[in-house]
C-alpha positions in Angstrom: 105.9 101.0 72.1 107.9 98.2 71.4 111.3 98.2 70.2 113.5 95.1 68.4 117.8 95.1 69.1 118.1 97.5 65.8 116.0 100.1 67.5 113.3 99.2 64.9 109.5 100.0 66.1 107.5 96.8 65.7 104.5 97.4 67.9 102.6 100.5 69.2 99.7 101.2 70.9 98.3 104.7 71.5 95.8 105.2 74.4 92.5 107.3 73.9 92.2 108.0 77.7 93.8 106.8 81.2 91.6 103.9 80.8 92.1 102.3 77.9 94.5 99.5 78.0 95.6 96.6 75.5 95.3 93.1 76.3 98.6 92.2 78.0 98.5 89.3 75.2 99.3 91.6 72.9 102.5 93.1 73.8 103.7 89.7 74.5 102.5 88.4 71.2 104.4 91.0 69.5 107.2 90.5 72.2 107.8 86.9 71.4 107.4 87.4 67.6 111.0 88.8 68.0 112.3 85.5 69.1 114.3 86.4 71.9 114.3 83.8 74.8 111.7 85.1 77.8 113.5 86.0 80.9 112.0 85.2 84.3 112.3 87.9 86.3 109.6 86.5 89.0 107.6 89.4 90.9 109.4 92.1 91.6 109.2 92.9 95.6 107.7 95.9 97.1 110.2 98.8 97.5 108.7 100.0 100.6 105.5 99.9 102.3 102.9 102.2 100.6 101.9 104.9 102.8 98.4 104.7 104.2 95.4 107.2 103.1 91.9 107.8 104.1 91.0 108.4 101.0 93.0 105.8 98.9 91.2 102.2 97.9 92.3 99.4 100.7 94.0 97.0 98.7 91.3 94.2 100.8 88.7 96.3 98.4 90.6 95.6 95.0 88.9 92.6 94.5 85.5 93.6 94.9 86.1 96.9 92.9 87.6 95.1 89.9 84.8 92.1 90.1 82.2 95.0 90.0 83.7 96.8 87.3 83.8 93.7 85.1 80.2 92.5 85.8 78.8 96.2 85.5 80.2 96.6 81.9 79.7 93.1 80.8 75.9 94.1 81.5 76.0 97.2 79.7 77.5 95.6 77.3 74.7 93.7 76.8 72.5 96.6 76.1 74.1 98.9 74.0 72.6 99.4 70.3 75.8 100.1 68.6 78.7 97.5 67.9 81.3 100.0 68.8 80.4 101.2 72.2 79.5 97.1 73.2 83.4 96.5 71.9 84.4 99.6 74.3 82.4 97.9 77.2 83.3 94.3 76.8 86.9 95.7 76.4 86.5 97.2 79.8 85.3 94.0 81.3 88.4 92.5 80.2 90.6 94.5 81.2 88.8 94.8 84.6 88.8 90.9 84.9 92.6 91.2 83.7 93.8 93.2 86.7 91.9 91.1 88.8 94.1 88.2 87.8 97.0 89.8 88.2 95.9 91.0 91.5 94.8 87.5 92.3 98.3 86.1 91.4 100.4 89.2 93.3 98.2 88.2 96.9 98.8 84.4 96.2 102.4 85.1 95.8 102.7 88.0 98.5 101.6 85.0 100.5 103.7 82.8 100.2 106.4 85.1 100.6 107.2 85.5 96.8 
């Protein structure tokens, strides 16, 4: 949900499951249709050192994980008979390929000590 400065709703977005995400495009679309002036924040630093896991995903396997998610579903995609579930899977591919951006851009800047 987005909200203007008179507490008006102008955008909302209701999830079908814990994987289905917008495009962050479209929040910022909808965002800058307010015409308020973009604040840069930068990227906010870790609060503390995640706690280790056996059985969590090593952030060294994000990349991987994401790349294989986006190729897997761009090839189902490619298969499926009906337009609706080949929207579903390309929209999973781009989401996928999304968060590998992002994850791209938080290492590059985690890096360089931003």
């Amino acid at each position: 949900m987005l909200f203007d400065r008179n507490r008006k709703e102008v955008f909302r977005v209701r999830s079908r499951d814990f994987a289905d995400r917008i495009s962050d495009d479209d929040l910022l679309d909808a965002a800058r249709s307010l015409g308020s002036a973009a604040l840069d924040l930068g990227v906010a630093p870790p609060r503390s050192e995640p706690d280790e896991h056996e059985d969590a995903l090593r952030v060294d396997a994000f990349g991987p994980y994401l790349r294989g998610i986006a190729s897997g579903t761009r090839a189902l995609a490619g298969r499926m008979i009906h337009e609706a579930d080949r929207d579903e899977a390309l929209g999973m591919s781009t989401m996928a390929t999304s968060f590998l951006e992002a994850w791209k851009e938080r290492r590059a800047s985690a890096s360089l000590g931003g």
